[in-house]
C-alpha positions in Angstrom: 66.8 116.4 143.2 66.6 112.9 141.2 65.7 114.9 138.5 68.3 117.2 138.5 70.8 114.6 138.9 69.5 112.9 135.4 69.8 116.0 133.4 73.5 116.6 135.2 74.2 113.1 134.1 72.8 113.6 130.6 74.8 116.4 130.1 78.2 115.4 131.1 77.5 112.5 128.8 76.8 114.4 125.9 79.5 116.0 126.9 82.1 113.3 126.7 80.6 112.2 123.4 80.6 115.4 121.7 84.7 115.6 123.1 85.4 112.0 121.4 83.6 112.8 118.1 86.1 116.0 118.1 88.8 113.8 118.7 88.5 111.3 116.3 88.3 114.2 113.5 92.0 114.8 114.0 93.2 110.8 113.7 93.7 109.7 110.0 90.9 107.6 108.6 91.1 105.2 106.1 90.8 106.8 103.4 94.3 108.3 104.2 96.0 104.8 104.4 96.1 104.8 100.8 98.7 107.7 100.6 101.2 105.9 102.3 101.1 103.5 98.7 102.7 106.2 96.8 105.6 106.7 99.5 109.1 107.4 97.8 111.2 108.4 94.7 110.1 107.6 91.5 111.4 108.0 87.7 108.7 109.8 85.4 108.2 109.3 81.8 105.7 111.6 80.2 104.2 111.4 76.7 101.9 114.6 75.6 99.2 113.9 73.4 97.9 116.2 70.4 93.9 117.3 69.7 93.8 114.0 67.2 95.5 111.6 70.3 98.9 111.4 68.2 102.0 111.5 70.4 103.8 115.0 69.9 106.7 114.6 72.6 107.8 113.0 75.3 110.5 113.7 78.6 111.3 112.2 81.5 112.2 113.8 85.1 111.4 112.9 89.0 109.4 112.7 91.5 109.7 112.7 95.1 106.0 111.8 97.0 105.9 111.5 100.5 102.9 111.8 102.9 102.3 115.1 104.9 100.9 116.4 108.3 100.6 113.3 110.3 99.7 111.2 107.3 96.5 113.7 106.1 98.0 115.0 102.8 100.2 113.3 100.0 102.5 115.7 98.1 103.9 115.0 95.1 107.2 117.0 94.1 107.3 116.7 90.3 111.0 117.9 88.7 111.7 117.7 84.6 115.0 119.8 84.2 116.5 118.1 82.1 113.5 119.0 79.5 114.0 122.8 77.5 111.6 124.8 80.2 112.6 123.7 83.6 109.6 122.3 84.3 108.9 121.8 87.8 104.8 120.6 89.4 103.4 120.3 92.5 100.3 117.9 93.4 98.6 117.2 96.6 95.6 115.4 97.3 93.5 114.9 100.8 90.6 113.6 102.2 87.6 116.1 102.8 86.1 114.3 105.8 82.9 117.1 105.6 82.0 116.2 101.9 83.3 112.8 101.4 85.6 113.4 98.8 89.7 113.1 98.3 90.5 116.8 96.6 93.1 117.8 94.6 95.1 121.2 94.1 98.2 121.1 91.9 100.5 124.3 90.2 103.6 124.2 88.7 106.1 126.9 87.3 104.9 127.3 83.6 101.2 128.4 84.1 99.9 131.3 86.8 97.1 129.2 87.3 96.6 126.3 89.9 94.1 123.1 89.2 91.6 122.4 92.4 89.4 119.3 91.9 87.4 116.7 93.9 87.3 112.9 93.4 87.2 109.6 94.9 89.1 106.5 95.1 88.2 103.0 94.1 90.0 100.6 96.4 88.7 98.0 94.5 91.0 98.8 91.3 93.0 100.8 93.3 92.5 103.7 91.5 91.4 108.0 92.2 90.0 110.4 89.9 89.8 113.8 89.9 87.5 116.5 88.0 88.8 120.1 88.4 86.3 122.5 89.6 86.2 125.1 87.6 87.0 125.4 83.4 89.8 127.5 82.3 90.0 130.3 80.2 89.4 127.8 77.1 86.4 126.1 78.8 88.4 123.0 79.6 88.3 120.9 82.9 91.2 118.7 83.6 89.8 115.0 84.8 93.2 113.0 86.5 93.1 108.9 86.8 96.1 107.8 88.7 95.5 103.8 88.4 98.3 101.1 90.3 99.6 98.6 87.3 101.9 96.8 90.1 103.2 97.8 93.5 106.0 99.5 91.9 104.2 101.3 88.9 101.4 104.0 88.6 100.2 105.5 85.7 99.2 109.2 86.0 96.4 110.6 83.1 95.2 114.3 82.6 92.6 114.2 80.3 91.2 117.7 78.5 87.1 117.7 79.3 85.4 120.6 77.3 82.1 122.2 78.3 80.6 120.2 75.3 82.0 117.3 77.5 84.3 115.6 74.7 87.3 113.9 76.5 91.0 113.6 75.1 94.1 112.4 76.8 96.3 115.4 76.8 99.5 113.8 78.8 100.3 109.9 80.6 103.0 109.7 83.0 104.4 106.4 83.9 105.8 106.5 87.3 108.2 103.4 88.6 109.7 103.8 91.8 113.6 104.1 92.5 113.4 103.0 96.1 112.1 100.4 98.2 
């Protein structure tokens, strides 16, 4: 009977701790925290850079970023129509609690192809970067540093990365928020 008791006792606790390990992977960790940084409206500048670095243009637009679903997910609504094509992006990153990684998926309206990439964060400098999975059609990854200058100013990189792994800045966006 003492016996039994034990294992009931055994497995009711396992039990309760397997319950409260389930739990906790629905609360926000804190590698979410760092989403709420990028909270508001911001004005974008954008330069885009050709295959020898020079600057070839440059526009300007909006963005709207705002945490999503309970704090999990930040989205950032990017909108340059003021520019000749209607340009209009969407970014959002997580945090992959399974592999340990903040991820990436962004599309916009000019392409039919969407950008999924894994990264980290450095809270250290404050900073993520991203590597797209996959190349494109042009064997090219897409590696993304978004690095804090002040509490009020991101920059935003996308850098060309070609199967022969040379890296070029294709595009900067300087971000300065509108709201407080």
């Amino acid at each position: 009977m003492r016996k039994l008791s034990n294992y009931l006792i055994l497995l009711l606790l396992l039990i309760f701790s397997s319950n409260a390990n389930d739990v906790a992977q629905f609360k926000t960790t804190k590698e979410h925290e760092v989403f709420k940084q990028f909270n508001g409206k911001w004005k974008v500048l954008v330069n885009s850079y050709n295959l020898v670095g020079e600057l070839v243009s440059n526009y300007s637009g909006k963005a709207d970023i705002h945490t999503s679903l309970k704090d999990r997910y930040l989205d950032f609504d990017f909108d340059f129509a003021n520019t000749q094509t209607d340009y209009e992006m969407h970014w959002q990153f997580g945090y992959d609690k399974n592999a340990d990684k903040y991820v990436l998926f962004q599309r916009n309206n000019l392409f039919s192809y969407p950008y999924y990439g894994t990264g980290s964060y450095d809270p250290e400098k404050n900073r993520f970067e991203f590597l797209t999975n996959d190349y494109d059609k042009r064997g090219n990854k897409l590696r993304v540093i978004i690095r804090w200058e002040r509490d009020d100013k991101f920059l935003l990189e996308l850098h060309n990365v070609t199967i022969k792994k040379a890296e070029r800045l294709i595009e900067e966006y300087t971000l300065v928020k509108l709201d407080s």
